[in-house]
C-alpha positions as CSV (number, residue, x, y, z in Angstrom):
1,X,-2.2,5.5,19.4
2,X,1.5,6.4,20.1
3,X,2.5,9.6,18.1
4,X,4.8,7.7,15.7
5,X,2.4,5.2,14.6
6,X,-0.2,8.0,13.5
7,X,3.0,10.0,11.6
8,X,3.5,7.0,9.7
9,X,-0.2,6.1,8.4
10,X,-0.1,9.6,7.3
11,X,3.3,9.1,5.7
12,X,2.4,5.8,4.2
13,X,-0.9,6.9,2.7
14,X,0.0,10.3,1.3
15,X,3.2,8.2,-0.2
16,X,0.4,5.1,-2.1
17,X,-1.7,7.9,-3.3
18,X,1.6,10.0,-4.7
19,X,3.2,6.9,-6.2
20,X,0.0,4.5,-6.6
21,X,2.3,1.4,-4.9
22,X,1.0,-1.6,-3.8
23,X,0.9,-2.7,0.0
24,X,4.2,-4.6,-0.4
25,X,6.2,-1.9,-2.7
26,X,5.3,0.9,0.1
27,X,6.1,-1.6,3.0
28,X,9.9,-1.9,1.1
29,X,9.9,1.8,1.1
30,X,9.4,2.6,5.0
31,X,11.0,-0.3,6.0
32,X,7.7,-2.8,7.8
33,X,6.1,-5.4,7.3
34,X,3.3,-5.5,4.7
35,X,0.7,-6.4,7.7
36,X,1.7,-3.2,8.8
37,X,1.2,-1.2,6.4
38,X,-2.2,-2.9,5.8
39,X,-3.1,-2.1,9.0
40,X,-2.2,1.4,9.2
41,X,-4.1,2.5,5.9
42,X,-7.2,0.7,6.8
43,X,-8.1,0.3,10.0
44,X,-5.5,3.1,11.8
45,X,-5.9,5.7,9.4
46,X,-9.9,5.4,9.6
47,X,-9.9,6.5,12.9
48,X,-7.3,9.5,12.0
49,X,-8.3,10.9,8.4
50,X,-11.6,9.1,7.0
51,X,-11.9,10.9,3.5
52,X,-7.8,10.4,3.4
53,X,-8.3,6.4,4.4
54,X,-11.2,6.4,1.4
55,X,-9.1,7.6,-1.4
56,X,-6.0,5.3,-0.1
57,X,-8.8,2.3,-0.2
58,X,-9.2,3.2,-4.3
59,X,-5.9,2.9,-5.1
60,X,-5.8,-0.4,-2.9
61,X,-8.6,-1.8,-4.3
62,X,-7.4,-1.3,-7.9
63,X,-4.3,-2.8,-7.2
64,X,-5.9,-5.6,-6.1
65,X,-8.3,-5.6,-9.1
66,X,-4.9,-5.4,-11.4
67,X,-3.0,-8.1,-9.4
68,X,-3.4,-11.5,-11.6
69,X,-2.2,-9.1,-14.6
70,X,1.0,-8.4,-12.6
71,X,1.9,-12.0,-11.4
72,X,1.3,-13.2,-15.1
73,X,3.9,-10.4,-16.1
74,X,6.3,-11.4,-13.7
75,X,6.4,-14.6,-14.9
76,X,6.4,-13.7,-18.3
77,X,9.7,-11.6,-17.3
78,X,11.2,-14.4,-15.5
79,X,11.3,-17.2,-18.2
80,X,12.4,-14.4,-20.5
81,X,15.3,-13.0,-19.0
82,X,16.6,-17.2,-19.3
């Protein structure tokens, strides 16, 4: 794994458990693709930091649990703000 790459599944996962972002909300902040920030905290950052990669999975997994609330409040927002 080129030197970069691992800098950045570092960077990403000590910034999702600092801020508690979603996939998409820390792929806006460093500037990638959601894919790839999905695939540096889950697969990459196994292989680098595994007790790192398992607190980033908690805060992934609730987001997920938490995501239907979010969409519903978007939308709430949305026909709101008309």
């Amino acid at each position: 794994m080129k030197d970069y790459i691992w800098r950045r599944a570092l960077d990403i996962a000590e910034h999702i458990l600092e801020t508690r972002h979603t996939v998409r909300q820390a792929a806006k902040v460093f500037g990638v693709s959601k894919s790839t920030v999905h695939k540096d905290v889950t697969e990459r950052l196994e292989r680098i930091n595994p007790s790192l990669a398992a607190e980033v999975r908690k805060v992934l997994e609730f987001n997920k649990a938490e995501r239907h609330l979010r969409g519903g409040e978007a939308t709430r927002q949305k026909y709101l703000a008309r």
